[in-house]
MDAnalysis code that builds the backbone (N, CA, C; Angstrom):
import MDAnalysis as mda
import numpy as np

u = mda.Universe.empty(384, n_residues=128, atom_resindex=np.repeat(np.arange(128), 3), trajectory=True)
u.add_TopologyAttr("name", ["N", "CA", "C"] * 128)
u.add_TopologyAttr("resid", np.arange(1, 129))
u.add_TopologyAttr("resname", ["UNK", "UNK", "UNK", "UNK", "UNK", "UNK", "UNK", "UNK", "UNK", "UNK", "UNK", "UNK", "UNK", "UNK", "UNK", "UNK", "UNK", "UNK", "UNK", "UNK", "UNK", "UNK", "UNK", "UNK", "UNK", "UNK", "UNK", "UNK", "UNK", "UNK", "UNK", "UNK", "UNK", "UNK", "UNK", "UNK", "UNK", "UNK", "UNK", "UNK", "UNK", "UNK", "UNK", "UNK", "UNK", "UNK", "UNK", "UNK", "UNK", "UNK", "UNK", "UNK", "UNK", "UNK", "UNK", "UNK", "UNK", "UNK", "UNK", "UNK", "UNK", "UNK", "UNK", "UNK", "UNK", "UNK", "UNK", "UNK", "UNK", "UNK", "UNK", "UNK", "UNK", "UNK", "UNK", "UNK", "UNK", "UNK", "UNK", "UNK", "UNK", "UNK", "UNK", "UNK", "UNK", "UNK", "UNK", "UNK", "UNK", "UNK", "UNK", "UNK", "UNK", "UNK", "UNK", "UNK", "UNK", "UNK", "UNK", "UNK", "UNK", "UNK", "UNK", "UNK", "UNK", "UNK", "UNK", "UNK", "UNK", "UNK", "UNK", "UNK", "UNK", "UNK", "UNK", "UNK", "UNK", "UNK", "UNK", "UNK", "UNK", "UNK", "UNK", "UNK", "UNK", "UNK", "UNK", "UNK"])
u.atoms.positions = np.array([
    [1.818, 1.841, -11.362],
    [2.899, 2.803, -11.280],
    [3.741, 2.803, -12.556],
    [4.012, 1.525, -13.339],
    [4.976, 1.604, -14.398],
    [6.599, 1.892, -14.054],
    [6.857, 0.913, -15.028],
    [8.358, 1.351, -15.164],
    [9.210, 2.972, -14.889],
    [7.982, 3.883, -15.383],
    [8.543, 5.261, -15.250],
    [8.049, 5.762, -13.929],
    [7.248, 5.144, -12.793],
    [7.091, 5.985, -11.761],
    [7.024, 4.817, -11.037],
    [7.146, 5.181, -9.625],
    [7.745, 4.358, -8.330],
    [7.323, 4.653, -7.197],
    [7.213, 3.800, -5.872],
    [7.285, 4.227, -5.021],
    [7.661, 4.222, -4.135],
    [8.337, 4.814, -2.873],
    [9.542, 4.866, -2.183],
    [9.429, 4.660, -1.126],
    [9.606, 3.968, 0.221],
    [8.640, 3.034, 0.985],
    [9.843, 2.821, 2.875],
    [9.483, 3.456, 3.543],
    [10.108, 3.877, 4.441],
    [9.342, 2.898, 5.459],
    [10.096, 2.010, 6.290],
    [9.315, 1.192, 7.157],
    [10.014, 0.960, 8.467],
    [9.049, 1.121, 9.474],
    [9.644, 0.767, 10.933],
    [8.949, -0.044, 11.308],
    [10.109, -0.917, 11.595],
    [9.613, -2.548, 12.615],
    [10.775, -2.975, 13.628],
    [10.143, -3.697, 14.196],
    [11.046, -4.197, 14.910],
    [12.173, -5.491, 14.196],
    [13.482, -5.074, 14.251],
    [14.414, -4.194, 15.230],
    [14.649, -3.099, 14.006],
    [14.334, -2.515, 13.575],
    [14.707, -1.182, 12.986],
    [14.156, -0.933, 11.767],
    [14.625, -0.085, 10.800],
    [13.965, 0.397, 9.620],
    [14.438, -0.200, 8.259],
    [13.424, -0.440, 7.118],
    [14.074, -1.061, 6.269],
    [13.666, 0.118, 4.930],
    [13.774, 0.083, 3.914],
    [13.221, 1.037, 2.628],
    [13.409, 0.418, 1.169],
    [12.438, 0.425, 0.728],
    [11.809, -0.240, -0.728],
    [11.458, 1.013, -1.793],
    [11.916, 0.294, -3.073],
    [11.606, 0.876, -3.923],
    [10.243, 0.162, -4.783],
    [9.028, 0.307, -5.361],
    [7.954, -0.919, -5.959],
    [7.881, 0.020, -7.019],
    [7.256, -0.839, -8.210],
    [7.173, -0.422, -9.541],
    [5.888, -1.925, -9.480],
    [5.165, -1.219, -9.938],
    [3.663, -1.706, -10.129],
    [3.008, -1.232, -11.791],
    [3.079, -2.361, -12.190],
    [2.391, -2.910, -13.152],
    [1.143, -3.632, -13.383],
    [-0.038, -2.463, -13.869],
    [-1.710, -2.897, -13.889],
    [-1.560, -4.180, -15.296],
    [-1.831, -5.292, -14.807],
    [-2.473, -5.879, -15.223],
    [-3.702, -5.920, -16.058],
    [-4.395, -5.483, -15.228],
    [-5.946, -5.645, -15.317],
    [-6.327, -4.874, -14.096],
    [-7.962, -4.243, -14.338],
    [-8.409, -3.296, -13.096],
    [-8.588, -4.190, -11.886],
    [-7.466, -4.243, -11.122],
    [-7.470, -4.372, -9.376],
    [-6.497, -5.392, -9.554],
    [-6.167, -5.675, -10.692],
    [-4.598, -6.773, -10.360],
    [-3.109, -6.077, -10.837],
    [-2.471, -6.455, -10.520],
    [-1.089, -5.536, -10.493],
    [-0.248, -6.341, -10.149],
    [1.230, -6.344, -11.253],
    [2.570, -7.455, -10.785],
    [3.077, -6.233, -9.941],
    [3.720, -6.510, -8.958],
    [4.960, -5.468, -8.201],
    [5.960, -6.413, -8.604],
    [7.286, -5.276, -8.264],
    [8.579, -5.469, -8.680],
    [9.141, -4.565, -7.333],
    [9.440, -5.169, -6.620],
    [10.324, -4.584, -5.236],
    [11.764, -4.990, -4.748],
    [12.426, -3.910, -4.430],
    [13.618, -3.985, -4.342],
    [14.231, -3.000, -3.486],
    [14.787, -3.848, -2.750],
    [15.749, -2.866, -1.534],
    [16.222, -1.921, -1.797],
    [16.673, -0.916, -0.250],
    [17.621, 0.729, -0.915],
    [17.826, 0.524, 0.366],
    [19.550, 0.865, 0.316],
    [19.489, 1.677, 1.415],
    [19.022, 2.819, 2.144],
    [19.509, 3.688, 2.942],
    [18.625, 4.861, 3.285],
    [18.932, 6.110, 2.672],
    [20.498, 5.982, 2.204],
    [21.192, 7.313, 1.088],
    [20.217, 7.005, -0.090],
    [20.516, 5.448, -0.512],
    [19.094, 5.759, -1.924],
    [17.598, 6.038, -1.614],
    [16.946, 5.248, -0.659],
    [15.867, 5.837, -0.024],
    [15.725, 7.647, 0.071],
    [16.520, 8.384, 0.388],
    [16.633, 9.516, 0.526],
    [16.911, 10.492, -0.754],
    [18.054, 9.582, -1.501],
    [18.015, 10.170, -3.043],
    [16.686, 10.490, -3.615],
    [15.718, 9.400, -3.977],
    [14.571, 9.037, -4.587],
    [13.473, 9.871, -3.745],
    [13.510, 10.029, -2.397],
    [12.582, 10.708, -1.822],
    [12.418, 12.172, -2.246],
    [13.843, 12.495, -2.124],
    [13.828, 14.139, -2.605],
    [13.047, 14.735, -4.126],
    [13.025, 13.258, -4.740],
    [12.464, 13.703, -6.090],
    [11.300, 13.590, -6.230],
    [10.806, 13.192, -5.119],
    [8.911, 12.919, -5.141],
    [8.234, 13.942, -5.111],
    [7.063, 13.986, -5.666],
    [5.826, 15.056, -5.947],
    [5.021, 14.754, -4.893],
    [4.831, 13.327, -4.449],
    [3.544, 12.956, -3.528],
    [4.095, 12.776, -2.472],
    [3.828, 12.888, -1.082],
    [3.390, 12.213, -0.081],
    [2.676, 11.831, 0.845],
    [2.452, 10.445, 1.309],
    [1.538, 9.889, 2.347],
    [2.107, 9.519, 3.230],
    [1.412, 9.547, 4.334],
    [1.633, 9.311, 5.735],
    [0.719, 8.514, 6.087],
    [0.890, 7.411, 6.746],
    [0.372, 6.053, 7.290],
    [0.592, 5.479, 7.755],
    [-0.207, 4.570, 8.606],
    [0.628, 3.182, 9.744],
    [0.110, 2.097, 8.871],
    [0.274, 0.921, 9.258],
    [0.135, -0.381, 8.229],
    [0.104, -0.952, 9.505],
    [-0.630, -1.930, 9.343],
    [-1.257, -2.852, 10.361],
    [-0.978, -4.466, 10.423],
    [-0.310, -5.314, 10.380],
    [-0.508, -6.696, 9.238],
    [-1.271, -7.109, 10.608],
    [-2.253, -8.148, 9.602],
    [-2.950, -9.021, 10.634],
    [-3.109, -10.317, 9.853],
    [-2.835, -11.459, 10.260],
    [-3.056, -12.962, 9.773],
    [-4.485, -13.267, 9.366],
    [-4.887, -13.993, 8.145],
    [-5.876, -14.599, 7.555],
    [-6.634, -15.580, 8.184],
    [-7.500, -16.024, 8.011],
    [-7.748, -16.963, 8.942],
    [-6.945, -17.849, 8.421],
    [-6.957, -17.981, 7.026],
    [-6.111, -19.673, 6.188],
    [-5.168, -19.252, 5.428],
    [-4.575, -20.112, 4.882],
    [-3.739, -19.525, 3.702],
    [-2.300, -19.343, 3.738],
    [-2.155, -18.670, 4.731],
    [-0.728, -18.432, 5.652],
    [-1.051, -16.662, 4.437],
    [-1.984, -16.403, 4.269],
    [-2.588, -14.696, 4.046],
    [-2.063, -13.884, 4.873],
    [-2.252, -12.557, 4.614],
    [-1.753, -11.445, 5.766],
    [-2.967, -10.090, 4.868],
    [-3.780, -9.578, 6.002],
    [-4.222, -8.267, 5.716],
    [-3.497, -7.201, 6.233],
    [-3.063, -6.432, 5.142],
    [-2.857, -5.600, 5.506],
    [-3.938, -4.204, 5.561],
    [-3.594, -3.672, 6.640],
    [-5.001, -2.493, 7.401],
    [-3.936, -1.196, 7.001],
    [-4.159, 0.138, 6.261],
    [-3.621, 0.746, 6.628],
    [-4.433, 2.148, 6.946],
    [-4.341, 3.056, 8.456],
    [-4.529, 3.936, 9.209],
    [-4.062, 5.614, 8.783],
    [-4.609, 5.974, 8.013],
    [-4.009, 7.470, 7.213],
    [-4.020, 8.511, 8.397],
    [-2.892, 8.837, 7.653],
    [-2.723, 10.495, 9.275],
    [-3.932, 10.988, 9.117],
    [-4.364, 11.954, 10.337],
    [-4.840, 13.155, 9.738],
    [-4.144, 13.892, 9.096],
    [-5.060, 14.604, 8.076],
    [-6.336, 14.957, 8.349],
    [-7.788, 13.957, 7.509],
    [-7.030, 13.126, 7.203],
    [-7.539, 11.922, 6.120],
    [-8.122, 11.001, 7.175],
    [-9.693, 10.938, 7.220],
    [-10.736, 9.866, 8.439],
    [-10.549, 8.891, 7.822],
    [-9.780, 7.769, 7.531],
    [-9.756, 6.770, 6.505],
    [-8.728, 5.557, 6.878],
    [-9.872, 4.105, 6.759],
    [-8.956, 3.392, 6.758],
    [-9.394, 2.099, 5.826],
    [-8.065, 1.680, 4.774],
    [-8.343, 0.468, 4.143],
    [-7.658, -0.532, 4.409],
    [-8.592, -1.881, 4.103],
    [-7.839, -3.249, 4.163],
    [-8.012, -3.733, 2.912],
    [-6.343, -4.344, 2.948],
    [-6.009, -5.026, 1.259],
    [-5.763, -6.660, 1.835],
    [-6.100, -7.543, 0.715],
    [-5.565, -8.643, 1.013],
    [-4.846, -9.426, -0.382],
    [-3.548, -9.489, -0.196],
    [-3.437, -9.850, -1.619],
    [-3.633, -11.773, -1.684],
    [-4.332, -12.507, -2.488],
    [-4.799, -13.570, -2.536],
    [-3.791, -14.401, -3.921],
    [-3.878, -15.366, -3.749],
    [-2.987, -16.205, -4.307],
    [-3.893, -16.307, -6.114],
    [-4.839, -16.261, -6.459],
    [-5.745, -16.363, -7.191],
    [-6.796, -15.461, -7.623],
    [-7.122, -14.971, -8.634],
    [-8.283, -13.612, -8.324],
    [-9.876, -14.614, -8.319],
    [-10.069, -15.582, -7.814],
    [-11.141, -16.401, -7.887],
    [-11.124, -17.148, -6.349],
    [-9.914, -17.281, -6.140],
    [-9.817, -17.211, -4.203],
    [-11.209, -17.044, -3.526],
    [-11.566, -18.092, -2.625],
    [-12.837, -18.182, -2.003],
    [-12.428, -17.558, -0.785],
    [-12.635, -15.561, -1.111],
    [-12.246, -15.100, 0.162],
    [-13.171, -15.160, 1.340],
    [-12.978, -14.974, 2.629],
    [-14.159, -15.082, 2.798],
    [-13.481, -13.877, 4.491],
    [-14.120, -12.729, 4.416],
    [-13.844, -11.387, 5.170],
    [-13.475, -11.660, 6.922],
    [-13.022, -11.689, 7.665],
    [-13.308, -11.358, 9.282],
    [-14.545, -10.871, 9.587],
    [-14.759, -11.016, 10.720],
    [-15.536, -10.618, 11.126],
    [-14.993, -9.030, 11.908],
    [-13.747, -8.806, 11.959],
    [-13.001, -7.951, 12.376],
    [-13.539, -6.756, 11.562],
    [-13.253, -7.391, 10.410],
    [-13.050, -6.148, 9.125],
    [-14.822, -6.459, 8.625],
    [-15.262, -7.085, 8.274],
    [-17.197, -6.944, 8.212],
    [-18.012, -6.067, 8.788],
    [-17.318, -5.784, 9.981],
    [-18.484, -5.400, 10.749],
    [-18.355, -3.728, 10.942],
    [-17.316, -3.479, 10.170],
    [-17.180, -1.915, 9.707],
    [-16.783, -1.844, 8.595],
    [-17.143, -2.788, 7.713],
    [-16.773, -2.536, 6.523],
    [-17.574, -1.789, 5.689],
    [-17.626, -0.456, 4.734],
    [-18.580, 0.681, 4.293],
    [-18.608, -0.022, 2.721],
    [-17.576, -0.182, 1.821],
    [-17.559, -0.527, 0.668],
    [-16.433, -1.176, 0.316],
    [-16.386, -1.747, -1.080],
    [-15.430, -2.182, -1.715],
    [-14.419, -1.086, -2.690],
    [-13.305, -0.991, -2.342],
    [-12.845, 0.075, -3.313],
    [-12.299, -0.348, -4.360],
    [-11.791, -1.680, -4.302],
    [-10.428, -1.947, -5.288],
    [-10.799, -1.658, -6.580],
    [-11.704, -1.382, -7.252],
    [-11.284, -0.787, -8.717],
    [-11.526, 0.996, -8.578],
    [-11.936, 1.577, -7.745],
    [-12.092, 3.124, -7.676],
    [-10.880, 3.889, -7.576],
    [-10.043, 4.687, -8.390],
    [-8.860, 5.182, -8.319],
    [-8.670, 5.961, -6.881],
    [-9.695, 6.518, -6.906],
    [-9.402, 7.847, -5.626],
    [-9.298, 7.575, -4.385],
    [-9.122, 5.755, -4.860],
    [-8.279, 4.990, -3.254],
    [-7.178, 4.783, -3.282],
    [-6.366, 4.918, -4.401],
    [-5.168, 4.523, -4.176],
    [-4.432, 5.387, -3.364],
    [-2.864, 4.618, -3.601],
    [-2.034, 5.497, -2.962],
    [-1.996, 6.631, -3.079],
    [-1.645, 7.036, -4.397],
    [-1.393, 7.963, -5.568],
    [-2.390, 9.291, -5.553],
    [-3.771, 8.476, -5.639],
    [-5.046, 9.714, -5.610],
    [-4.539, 10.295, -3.804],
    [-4.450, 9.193, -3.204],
    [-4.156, 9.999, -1.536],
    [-3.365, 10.627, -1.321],
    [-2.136, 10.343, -1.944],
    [-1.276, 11.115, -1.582],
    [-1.162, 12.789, -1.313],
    [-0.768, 13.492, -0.649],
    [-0.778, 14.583, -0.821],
    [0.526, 15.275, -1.891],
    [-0.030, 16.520, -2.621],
    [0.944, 17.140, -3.370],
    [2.213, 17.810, -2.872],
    [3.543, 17.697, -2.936],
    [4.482, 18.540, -2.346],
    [4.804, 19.915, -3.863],
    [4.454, 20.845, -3.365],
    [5.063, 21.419, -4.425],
    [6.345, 22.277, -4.324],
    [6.582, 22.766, -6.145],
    [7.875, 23.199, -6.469],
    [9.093, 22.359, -5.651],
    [8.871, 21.160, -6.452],
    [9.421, 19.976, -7.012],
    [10.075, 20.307, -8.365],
])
């Protein structure tokens, strides 16, 4: 994402809603530092109004087997048939080793293909 673009991050959990701002910095293809930081919902709402993209999604967390890990699964609205799991790992040499949850429908690996990201998914809002 870079310093010059962001993304604006609206979340419901229990007991209520929280909202993030991330600025993501590529590393290297499939590694990335984030930089995240709270908003309230007036800034949440400021920053929203100025967006070009949006996605719609549920997020799933589910525990690792080890690690004290968390996958996150996320479930795209329609009209998007699509669902990915990320796991972010302490190491890029991490002896991951998949569920059987997530194996047994698993189609491919995306993490270096752009037209998985957020960004490629997102849909366009126009006259912005």
């Amino acid at each position: 994402l870079g310093e010059d673009r962001f993304r604006v991050r609206e979340t419901y959990h229990h007991p209520g809603i929280s909202y993030d701002r991330t600025y993501k910095e590529l590393l290297r293809p499939g590694v990335y530092d984030e930089r995240i930081e709270d908003l309230d919902a007036d800034q949440f709402m400021g920053f929203a109004k100025q967006g070009h993209r949006i996605l719609m999604k549920k997020r799933i967390i589910a525990p690792h087997l080890k690690d004290d890990l968390k996958w996150e699964i996320d479930v795209f609205n329609p009209p998007k048939l699509l669902v990915l799991a990320e796991i972010e790992t302490p190491t890029e040499d991490y002896p991951l080793v998949i569920p059987s949850f997530i194996e047994e429908v698993l189609i491919m690996e995306v993490t270096h293909l752009k037209k998985f990201t957020n960004y490629a998914l997102a849909d366009y809002i126009p006259n912005r």
